[in-house]
N, C-alpha and C positions, 0 to 999 in steps of 0.2 A: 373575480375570475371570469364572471361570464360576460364583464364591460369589456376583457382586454381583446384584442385584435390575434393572440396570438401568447403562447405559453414556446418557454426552450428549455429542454430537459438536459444535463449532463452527460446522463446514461439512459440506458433502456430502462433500466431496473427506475430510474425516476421517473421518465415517461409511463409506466403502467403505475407507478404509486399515484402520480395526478390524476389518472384514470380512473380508480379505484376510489380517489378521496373524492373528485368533483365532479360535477356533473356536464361533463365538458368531451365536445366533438374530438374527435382521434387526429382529425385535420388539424385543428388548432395546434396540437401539439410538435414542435418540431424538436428531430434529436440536434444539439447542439453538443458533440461531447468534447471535456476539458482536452487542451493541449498541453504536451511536453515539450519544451525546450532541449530536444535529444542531440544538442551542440553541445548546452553546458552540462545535462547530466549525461556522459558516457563514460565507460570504465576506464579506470587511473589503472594503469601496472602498478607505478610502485606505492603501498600502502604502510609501510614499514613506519614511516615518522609517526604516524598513529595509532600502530599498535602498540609502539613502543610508551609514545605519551600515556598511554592506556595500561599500560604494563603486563599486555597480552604476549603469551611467549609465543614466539613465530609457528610452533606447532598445531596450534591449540586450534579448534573451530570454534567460529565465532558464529552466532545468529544476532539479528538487530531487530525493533521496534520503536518507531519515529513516530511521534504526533501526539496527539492528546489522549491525557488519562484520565476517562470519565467512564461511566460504568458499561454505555454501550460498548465502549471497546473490549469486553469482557475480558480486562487483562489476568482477571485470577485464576480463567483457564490454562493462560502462557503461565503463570507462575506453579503450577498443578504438574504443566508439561514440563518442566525444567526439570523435578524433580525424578522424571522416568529416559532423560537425559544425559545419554556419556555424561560421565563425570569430570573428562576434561574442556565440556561446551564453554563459552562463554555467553550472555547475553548483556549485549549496548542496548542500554536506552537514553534517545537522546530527545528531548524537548522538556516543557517544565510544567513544574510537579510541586507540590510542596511536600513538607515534612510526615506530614499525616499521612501521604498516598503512599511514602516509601517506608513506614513503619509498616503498614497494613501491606505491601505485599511482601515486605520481609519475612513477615507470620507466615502468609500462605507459601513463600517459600520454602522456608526449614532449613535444611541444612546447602540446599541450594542456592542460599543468600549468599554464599562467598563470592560464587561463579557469577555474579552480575555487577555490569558497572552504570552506576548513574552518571550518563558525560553532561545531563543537563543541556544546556542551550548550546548549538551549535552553529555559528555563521553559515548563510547560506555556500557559502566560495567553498565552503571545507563540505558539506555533505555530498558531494561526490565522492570524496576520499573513503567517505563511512560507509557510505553503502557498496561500494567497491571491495572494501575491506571484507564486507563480511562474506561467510560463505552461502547465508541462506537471509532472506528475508522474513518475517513470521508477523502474521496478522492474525487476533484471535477475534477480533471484531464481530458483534452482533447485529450489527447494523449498517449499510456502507451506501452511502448517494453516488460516490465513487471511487475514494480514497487514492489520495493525491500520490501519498508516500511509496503506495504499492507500485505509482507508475514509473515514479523517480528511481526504486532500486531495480524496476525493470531496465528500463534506459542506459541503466549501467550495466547490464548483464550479469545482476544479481536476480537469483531464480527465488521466488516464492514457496512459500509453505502457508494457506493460509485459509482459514473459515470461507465457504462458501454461503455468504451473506448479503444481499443485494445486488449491489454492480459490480462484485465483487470479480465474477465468471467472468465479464466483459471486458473488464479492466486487466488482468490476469493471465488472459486465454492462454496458447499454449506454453507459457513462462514459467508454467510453477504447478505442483499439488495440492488442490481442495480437499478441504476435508469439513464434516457438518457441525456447524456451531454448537461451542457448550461442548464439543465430546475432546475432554484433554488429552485423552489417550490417543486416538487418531491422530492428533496435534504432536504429539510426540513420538509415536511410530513414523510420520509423515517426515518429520526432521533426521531419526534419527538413520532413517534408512536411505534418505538422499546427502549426509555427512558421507554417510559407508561408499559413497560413492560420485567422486569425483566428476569423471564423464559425463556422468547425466546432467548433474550440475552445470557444467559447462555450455551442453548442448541445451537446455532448458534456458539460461542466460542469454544463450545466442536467438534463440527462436522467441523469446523475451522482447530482447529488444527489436527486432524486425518489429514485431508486433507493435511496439510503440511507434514506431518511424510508420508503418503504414495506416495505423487507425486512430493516433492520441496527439499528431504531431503538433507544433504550435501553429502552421499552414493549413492545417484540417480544420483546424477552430475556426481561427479565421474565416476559411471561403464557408462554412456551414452560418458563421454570424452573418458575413455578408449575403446568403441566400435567404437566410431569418428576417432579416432588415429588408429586403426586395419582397419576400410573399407579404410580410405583413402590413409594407409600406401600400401595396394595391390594395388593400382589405379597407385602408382609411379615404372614407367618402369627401375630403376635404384637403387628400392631399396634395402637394405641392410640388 
């Protein structure tokens, strides 16, 4: 760390963890944060063809969780909050899992385990559809360097419900409701009170996405890399 010319953090929340871990100038560090492609994820109207493949009835609210299931993602607090969850919720998960992760959160389910669909692996082309679909995004996550998915279902003007855990705030801003890691209950108050209402939803999607297009965009990545490459390129006594 202390040979390189130059460190690029994703989020803020990783810029102060390298802070914290190494013993390295604050200059060296530049925020570089990921970019959304907010052409191809933006919200779909019509969703119908996959709720129906899903065999979600048109009424129903749905909530979704996309991405890996490893213990940071503290998913047995979402399966905790399901439980204190309208009983007509749905929750999609979609990415992959094996046999063992979907027995064990079946347990921490209970009788909540009906109301959930394993959709497994999902083509990139089609998850616009899914986070469109749903009405609420939900991250229980313990831990976050940035978490990609949160920005994708912003992008589409799907609003968040979600652990405030690392880049989480940053990623998130005005899209969605935090609530503090590990507490299931808030997780599921947070849910259940933005189902009850439409409007917010809406307008928390719209202010969502703005958010995305002006801070995450895939042209913000870029000109920040391109700035990254320019300070760091001066810094080498040898360069060319």
């Amino acid at each position: 760390m202390q040979r390189a010319s130059g460190l690029m953090a994703v989020s803020e929340a990783s810029r102060q963890a390298y802070l914290r871990g190494y013993n390295i100038s604050p200059n060296k560090i530049l925020l570089t944060r990921n970019g959304i492609d907010t052409q191809f994820f933006h919200p779909i109207e019509n969703t119908d063809v996959i709720r129906s493949s899903l065999k979600i009835p048109s009424t129903d609210p749905v909530i979704m969780y996309s991405g890996f299931f490893t213990p940071r993602k503290g998913l047995e607090y979402l399966a905790q909050a399901m439980q204190e969850i309208q009983p007509r919720t749905w929750l999609v998960l979609t990415g992959k899992w094996d046999q063992r992760f979907q027995d064990q959160f079946d347990t921490l389910l209970g009788s909540a385990s009906s109301r959930v669909i394993y959709a497994g692996f999902v083509p990139d082309k089609e998850m616009p559809s899914y986070f469109s679909m749903a009405d609420l995004y939900v991250s229980s996550s313990l831990l976050e360097g940035f978490g990609l998915p949160l920005a994708e279902a912003l992008a589409c003007e799907t609003p968040v419900v979600a652990a405030n855990a690392g880049a989480v705030a940053e990623v998130v801003g005005p899209g969605g409701v935090l609530v503090p890691p590990g507490d299931y209950h808030a997780l599921a108050q947070a849910v259940s009170e933005l189902l009850a209402n439409p409007q917010k939803r809406i307008n928390l999607g719209r202010l969502g996405r703005d958010h995305l297009i002006e801070n995450f965009s895939n042209e913000s990545m870029l000109n920040a890399y391109i700035e990254a490459y320019k300070r760091f390129q001066k810094k080498q006594p040898n360069s060319i």
